[in-house]
C-alpha positions in Angstrom: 128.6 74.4 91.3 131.2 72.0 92.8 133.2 70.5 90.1 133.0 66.5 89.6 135.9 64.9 89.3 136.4 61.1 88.2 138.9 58.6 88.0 140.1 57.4 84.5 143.0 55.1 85.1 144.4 52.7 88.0 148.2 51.2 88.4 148.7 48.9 90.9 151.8 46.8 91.8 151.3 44.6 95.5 152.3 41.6 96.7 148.9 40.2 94.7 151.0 40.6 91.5 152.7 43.3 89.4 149.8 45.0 87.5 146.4 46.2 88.2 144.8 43.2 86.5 146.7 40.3 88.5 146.5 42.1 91.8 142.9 42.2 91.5 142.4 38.6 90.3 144.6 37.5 93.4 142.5 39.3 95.9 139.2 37.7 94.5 140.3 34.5 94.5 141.3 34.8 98.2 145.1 35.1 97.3 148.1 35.5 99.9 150.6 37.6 98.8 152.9 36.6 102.3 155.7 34.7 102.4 159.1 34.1 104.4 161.3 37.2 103.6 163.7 36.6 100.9 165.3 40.6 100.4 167.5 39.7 103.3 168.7 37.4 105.8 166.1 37.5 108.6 167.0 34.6 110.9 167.3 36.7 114.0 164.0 39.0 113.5 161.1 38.3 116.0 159.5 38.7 112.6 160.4 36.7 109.3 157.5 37.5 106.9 156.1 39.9 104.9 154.4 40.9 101.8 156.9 41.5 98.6 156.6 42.1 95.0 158.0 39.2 93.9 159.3 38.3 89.8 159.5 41.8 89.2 161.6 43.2 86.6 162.7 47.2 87.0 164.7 47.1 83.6 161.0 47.3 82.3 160.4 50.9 83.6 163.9 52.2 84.1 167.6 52.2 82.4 170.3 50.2 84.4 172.0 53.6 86.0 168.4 54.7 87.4 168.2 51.3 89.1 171.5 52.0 90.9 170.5 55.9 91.6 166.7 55.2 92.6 165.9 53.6 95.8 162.8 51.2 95.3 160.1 53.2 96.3 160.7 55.3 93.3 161.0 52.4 91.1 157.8 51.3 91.9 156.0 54.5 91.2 157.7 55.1 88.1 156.4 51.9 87.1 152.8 52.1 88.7 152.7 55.1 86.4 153.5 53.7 83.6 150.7 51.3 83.9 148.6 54.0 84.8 149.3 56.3 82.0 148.5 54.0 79.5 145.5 52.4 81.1 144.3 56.3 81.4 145.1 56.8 77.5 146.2 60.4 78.8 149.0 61.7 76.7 150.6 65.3 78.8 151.3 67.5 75.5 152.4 70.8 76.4 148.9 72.4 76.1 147.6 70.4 78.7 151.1 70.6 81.0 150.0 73.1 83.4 146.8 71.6 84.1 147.9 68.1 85.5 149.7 67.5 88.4 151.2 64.7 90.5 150.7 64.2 94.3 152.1 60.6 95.6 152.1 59.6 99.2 154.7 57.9 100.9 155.0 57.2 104.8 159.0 56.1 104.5 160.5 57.3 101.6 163.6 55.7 100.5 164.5 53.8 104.0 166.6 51.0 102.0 168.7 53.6 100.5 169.0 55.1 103.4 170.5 51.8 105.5 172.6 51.4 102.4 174.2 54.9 102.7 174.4 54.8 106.4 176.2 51.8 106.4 179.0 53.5 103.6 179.2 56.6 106.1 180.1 54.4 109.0 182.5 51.7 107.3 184.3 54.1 104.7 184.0 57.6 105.6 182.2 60.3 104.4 183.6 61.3 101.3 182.2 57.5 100.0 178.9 58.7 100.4 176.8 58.7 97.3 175.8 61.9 95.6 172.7 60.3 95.0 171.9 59.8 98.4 169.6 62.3 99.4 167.8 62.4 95.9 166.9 58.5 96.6 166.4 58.7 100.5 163.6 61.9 100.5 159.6 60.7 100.1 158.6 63.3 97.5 161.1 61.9 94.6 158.4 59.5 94.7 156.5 62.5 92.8 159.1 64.3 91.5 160.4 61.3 89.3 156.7 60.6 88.1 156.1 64.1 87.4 159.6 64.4 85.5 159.0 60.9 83.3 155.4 62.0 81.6 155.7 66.2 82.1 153.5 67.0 84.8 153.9 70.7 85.4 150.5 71.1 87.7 150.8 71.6 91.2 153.0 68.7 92.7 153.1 67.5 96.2 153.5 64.5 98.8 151.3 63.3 101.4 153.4 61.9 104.4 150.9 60.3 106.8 152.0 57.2 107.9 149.4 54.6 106.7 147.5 57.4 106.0 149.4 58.7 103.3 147.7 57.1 100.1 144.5 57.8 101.1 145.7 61.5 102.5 147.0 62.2 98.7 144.0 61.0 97.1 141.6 63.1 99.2 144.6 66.3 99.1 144.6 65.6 95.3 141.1 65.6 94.5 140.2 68.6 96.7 143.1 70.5 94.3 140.8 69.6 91.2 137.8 70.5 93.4 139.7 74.1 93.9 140.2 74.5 90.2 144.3 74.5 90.8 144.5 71.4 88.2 142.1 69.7 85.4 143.8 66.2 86.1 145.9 64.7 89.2 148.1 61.6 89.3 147.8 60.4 92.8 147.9 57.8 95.4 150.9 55.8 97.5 154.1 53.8 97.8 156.5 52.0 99.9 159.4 49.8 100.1 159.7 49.2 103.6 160.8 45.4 103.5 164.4 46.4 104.8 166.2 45.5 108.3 165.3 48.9 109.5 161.7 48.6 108.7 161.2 44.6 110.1 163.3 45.4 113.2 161.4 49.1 114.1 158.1 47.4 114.1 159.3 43.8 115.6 160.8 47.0 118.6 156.9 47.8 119.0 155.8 44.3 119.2 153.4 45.8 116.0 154.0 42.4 113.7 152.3 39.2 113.3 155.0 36.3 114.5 153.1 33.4 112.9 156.4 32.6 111.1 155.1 29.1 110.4 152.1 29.6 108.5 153.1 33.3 106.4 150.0 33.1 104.4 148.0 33.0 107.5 149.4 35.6 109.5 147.8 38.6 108.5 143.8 37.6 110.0 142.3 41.1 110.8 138.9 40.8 113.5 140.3 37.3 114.1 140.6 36.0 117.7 144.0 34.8 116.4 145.5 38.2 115.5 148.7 39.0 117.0 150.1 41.9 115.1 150.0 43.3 110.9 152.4 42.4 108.2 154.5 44.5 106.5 154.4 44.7 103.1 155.6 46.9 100.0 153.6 48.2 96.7 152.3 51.1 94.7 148.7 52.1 93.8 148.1 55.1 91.5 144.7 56.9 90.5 144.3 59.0 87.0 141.5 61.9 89.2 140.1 64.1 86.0 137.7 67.0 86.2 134.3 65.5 84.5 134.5 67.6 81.5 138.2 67.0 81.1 137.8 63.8 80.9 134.2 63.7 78.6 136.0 66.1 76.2 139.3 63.4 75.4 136.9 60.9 75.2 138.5 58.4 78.6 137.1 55.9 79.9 135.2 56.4 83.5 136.1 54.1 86.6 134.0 55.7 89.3 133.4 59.3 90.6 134.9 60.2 94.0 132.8 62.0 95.9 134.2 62.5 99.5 137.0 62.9 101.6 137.2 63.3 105.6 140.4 63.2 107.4 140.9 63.8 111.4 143.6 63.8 114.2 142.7 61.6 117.1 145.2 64.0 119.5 145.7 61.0 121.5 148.8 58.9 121.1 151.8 58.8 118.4 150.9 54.8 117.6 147.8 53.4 119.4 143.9 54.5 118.6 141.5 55.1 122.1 139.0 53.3 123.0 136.3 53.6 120.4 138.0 55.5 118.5 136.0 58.5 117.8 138.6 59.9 115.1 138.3 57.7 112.9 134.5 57.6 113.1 135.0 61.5 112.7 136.8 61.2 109.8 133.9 58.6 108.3 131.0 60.9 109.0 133.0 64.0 107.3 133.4 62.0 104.3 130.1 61.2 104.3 129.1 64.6 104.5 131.2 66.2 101.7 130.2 63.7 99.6 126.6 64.6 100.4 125.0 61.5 102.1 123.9 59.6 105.0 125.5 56.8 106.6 122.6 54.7 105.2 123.9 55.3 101.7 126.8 53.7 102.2 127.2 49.7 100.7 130.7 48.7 101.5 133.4 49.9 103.5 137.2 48.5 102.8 138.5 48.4 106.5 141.7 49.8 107.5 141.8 46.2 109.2 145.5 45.4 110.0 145.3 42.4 112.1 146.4 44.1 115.1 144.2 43.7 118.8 143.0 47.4 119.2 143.0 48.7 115.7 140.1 46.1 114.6 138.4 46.2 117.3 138.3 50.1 117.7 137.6 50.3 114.0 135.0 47.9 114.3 133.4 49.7 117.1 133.8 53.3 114.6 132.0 51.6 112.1 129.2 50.5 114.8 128.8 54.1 116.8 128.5 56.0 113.5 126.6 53.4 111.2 123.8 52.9 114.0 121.0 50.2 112.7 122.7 50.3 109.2 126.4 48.4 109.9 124.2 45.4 110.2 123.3 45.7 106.5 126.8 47.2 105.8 129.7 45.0 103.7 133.0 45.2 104.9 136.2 43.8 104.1 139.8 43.6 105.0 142.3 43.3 101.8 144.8 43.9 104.0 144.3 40.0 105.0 146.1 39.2 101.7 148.0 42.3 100.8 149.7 42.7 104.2 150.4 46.1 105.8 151.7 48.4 102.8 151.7 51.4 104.9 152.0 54.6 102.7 150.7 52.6 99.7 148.1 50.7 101.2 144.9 53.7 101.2 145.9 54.0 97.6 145.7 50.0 96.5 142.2 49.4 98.7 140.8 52.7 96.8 141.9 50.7 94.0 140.1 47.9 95.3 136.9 49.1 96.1 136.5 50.9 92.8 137.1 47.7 91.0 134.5 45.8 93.2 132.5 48.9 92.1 132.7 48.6 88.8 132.4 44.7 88.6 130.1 43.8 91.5 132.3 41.7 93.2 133.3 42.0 97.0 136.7 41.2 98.2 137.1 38.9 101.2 139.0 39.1 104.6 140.7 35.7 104.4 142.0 34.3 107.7 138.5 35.0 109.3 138.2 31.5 111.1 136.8 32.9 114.3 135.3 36.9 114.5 137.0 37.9 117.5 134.2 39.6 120.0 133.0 42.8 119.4 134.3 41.6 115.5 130.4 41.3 114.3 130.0 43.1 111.0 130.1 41.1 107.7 133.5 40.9 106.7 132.8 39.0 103.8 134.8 35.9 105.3 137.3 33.6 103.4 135.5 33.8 99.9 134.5 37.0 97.3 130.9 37.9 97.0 129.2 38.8 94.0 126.8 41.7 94.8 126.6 45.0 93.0 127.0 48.7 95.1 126.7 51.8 94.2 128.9 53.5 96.8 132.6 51.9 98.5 134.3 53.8 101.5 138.2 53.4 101.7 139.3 53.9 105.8 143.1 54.2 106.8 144.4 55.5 109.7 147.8 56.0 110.6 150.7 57.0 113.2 150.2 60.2 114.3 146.7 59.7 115.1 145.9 60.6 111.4 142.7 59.5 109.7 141.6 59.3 106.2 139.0 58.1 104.3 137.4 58.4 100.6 134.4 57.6 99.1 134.1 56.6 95.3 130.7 56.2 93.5 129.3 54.4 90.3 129.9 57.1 87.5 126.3 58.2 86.1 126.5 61.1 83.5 
């Protein structure tokens, strides 16, 4: 008999706000999280905005010489998992150790620290570079730090799939509770990716919005006014448990994930083809490890970055596989007030369709003034919608021509 595994705690830290509670409220109520830049001087940048944590405090999660050593993307997971520890009410004694394991996508890794050291090698030589260096610059630290802090000795991993890579862990992590390898699994994404590097790669593509003017309104995915994503930094992490892990400590019960699909389009290291059949792949193998039909599926949180061909493609995925049912489907774009969190950003909408699970309240795509054409699904424009579901697909696809999507149910014993 497959195994059942269900999530018991969330941890989120976005542009929304710094904990699961206020980035949820912000993306009901329609919130922006973009602004104007302020981690650096961007005068200059094609680009000037993007989506940052803002008021947050890292003395709160870690000691004053861990600030210096870590680079931010291991800040924020060490504080999304605090947050998620204690919303799970899981304590890792040593009896337990073995059994739970941590697996934390990232599609950058420590790129500030990385600019920071480059910079020492070229102006002062070698021998000034930090001994820290590598330790902050490579992506698994990200679960290596997490898995250190609480004394997670399961299997331990990290998903590098470009925007993929939340969703990627997620579905890589559940399948190893599926396998039997672990009872428990702390999973999901994070990135810090609001550096010159990361602005000016992307601005080189031509990938980002330029509505400099108007940051709130710049990220409009399946709008005719699109002109590129945002990019933005965050951290969403997932408690997965084993059913009767979870029944016999007594947690609470978010929502049961039931599927994962992931695909390679084999077609083009940034841009989707025409139609998109990978992703649409990807969907439809979800579907079917989870044991359903298209039909049964009630909302879908888009990948939806605000870019010309991704929402269009995706829109025509959603179409080819869906059939007669995308007309009755709900489907949203967070990304419209979250921004482009890359690595992290699979992980925060699985976040967010489990909470619109579990409280019957659709997110919006805010920015949707005018459905570009070929845009037709309900995308839940400009305002939340109360309406209860029983089933939420999470889609990301990423550079690489790497897609991933989940599927989450309500929990019924």
């Amino acid at each position: 008999m497959k195994r059942r595994v269900v999530v018991t705690g969330l941890g989120a830290l976005t542009p929304l706000g710094n904990s699961l509670e206020e980035s949820w409220a912000g993306a009901i109520a329609g919130k922006s999280g973009i602004t104007a830049i302020t981690r650096f001087d961007a005068n200059g940048f094609a680009s000037r905005i993007a989506g940052e944590i803002k008021n947050f405090d890292p003395a709160q999660y870690v000691d004053k010489k861990e600030v210096r050593r870590y680079d931010n993307f291991a800040i924020y997971a060490l504080a999304a998992a605090q947050m998620l520890m204690q919303d799970a009410a899981l304590t890792i004694t040593p009896d337990i150790a073995r059994r739970v394991g941590v697996l934390i996508g990232t599609g950058m890794g420590g790129i500030q620290s990385l600019e920071d050291e480059v910079n020492v090698l070229h102006q002062a030589g070698p021998h000034k570079v930090s001994p820290f260096a590598v330790p902050a610059i490579v992506p698994n630290l990200g679960s290596g730090h997490v898995s250190i802090r609480f004394g997670a000795k399961g299997p331990i991993n990290c998903s590098v799939t470009a925007c993929a890579s939340g969703t990627t862990a997620i579905g890589d992590a559940y399948r190893t509770i599926l396998y039997g390898d672990a009872d428990a699994m702390i999973t999901g994404g994070v990135e810090a990716p609001v550096t010159p590097l990361g602005i000016a790669g992307f601005c080189a593509m031509r990938a980002l919005s330029t509505r400099n003017d108007e940051p709130e309104r710049a990220s409009r995915p399946f709008d005719r006014g699109r002109n590129g994503f945002v990019l933005a930094e965050g951290c969403g992490l997932l408690m997965l448990e084993e059913l009767s892990f979870a029944l016999a400590r007594g947690a609470k019960i978010y929502a049961e994930i039931i599927g994962y699909g992931c695909t390679s389009d084999a077609f083009h290291m940034a841009q989707p083809p025409a139609g998109h059949e990978g992703a649409g792949r990807s969907m439809q193998a979800a579907i079917a490890d989870a044991g359903l039909e298209p039909a049964d599926i009630d909302y879908i949180n888009a990948h939806g970055t605000s870019t010309p061909l991704n929402d269009l493609y995706e829109a025509q995925a959603i179409k080819d596989l869906f059939g007669e049912h995308a007309a009755r489907l709900i489907v949203s774009s967070t990304k419209s007030m979250t921004g482009h969190m890359l690595g992290a950003t699979g992980a925060v909408e699985a976040i967010f369709s489990i909470k619109a699970l579990q409280e019957g309240i659709i997110p919006p795509t805010i920015n949707l003034d005018d459905p570009d054409d070929g845009c037709d699904l309900d995308f839940v424009p400009n305002a939340a919608r109360k309406q209860m579901i029983n089933t939420a697909m999470s889609n990301s696809f990423g550079f690489g021509g790497v897609n991933a999507v989940v599927i989450f149910k309500k929990y019924q014993p």
